[in-house]
C-alpha positions in Angstrom: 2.6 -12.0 16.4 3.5 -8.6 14.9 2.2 -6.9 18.2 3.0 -3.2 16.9 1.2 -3.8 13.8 -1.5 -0.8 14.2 1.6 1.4 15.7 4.1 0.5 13.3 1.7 1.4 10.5 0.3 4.5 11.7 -1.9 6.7 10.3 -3.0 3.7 8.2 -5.9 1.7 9.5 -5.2 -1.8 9.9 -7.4 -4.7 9.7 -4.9 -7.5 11.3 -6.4 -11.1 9.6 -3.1 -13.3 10.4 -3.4 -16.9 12.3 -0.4 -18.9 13.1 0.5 -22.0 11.3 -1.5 -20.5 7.8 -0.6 -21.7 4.7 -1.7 -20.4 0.9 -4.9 -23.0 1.0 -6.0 -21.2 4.4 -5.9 -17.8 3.0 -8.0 -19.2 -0.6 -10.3 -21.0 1.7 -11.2 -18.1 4.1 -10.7 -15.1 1.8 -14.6 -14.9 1.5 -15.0 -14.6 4.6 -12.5 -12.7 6.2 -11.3 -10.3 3.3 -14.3 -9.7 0.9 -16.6 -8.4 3.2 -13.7 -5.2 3.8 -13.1 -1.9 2.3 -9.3 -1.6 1.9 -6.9 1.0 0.3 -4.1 -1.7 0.1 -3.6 -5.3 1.0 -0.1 -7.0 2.6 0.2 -10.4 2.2 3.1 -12.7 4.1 2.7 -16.6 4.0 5.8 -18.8 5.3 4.3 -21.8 6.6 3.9 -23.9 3.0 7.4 -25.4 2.8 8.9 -25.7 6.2 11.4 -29.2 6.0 8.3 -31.2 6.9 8.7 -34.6 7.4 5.3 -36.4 6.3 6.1 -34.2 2.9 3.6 -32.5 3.1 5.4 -29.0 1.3 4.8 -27.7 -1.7 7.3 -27.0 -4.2 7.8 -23.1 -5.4 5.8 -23.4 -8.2 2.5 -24.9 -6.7 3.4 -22.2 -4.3 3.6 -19.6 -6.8 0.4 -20.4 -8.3 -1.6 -20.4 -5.2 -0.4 -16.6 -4.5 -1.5 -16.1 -8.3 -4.7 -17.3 -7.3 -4.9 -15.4 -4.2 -4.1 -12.5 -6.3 -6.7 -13.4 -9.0 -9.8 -13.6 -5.9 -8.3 -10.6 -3.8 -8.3 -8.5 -7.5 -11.9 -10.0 -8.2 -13.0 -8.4 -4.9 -11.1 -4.7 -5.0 -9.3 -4.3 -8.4 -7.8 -1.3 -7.5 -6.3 -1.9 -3.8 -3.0 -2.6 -4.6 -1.1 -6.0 -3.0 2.1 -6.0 -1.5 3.9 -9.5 -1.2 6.5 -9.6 1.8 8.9 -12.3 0.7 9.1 -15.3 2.6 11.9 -14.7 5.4 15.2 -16.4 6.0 15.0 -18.1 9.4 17.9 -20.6 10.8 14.9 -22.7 12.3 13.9 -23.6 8.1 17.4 -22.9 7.0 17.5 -26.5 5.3 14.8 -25.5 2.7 16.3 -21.6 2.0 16.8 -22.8 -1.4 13.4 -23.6 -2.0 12.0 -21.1 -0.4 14.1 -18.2 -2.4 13.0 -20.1 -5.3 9.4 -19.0 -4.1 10.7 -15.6 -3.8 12.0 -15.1 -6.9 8.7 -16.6 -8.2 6.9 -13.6 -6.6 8.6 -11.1 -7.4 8.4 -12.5 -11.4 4.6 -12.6 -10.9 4.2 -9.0 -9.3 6.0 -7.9 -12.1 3.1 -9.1 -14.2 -0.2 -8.1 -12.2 -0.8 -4.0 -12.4 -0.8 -3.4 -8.6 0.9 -6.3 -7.0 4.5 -5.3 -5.2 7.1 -7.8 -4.3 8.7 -6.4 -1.3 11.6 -7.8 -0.9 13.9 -8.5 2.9 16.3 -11.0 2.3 19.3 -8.9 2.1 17.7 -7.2 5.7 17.8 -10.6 7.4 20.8 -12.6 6.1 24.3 -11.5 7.5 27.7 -11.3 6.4 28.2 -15.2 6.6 25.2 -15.5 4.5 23.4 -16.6 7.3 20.3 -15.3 9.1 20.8 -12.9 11.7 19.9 -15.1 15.0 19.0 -11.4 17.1 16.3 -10.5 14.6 14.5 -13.9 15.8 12.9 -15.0 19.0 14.4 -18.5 20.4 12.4 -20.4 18.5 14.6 -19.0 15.4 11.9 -18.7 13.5 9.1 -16.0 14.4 10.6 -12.4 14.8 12.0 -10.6 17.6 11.1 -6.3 17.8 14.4 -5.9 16.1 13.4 -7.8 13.0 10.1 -6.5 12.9 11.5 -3.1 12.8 13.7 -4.0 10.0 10.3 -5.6 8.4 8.3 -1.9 8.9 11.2 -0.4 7.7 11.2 -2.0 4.4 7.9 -2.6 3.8 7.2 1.4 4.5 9.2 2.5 1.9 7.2 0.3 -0.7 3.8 1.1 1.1 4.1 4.9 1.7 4.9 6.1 -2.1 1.9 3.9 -3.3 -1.1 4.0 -0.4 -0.5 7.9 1.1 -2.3 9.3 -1.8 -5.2 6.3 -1.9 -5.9 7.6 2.2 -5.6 11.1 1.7 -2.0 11.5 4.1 
């Protein structure tokens, strides 16, 4: 839904491979398809959809969680060792506000396993999305409280520019 993508990241070249409602066994299952077959200076990964409050509980805790994005990092590396992987952390949204704790705990989980991968960043944007109260920021969301309005993905290029610039200008010769 990040309709600014291409703009928001110029001069990069993007190749957008997002679908709604993915989870981490989507992106393992279709990484053959829709990511090996690419020539990439950097890859951004953002995956919200695996604990969500569901009832039929079917979530995953944070550390099955983890270890699928260690896995995902594992195939992505085996395909382009050198592109460097930015993980966005996993937004706080009122609409999954019940399972925050969970899903910082997946946070914290990334940002412990970028720390031990050469070339994987955790880029983090709780602290752009929660408010004074603690709370997140209702504006920065569409009504559904849960997918992001233009102001939050602002915030989102924001942040994750200032991790992607200093690391991919020099890969595509900016």
């Amino acid at each position: 839904l990040w309709k600014t993508l291409e703009e928001d990241m110029s001069p990069y070249s993007v190749i957008q491979r997002g679908f709604g409602g993915s989870k981490m066994p989507d992106l393992l299952k279709y990484a053959d398809r829709y990511i090996k077959k690419h020539e990439f200076a950097a890859m951004v990964v953002f995956v919200a959809n695996d604990i969500s409050g569901a009832e039929d509980g079917s979530d995953r805790t944070p550390q099955e969680l983890v270890g699928l994005f260690e896995e995902f990092i594992l195939k992505v590396k085996s395909y382009h060792a050198e592109a460097p992987i930015f993980l966005m952390a996993i937004t706080p949204t009122n609409s999954r506000w019940k399972v925050w704790d969970q899903t910082r705990a997946v946070n914290l989980g990334l940002a412990k396993l970028a720390d031990t991968y050469d070339g994987v960043i955790f880029v983090p944007t709780e602290d752009l999305f929660l408010g004074a109260d603690g709370r997140p920021i209702a504006h920065l969301f569409v009504a559904d409280q849960l997918h992001l309005a233009p102001a939050g993905y602002a915030l989102w290029t924001e942040r994750l520019r200032s991790y992607l610039d200093p690391v991919v200008q020099h890969l595509v010769g900016e």
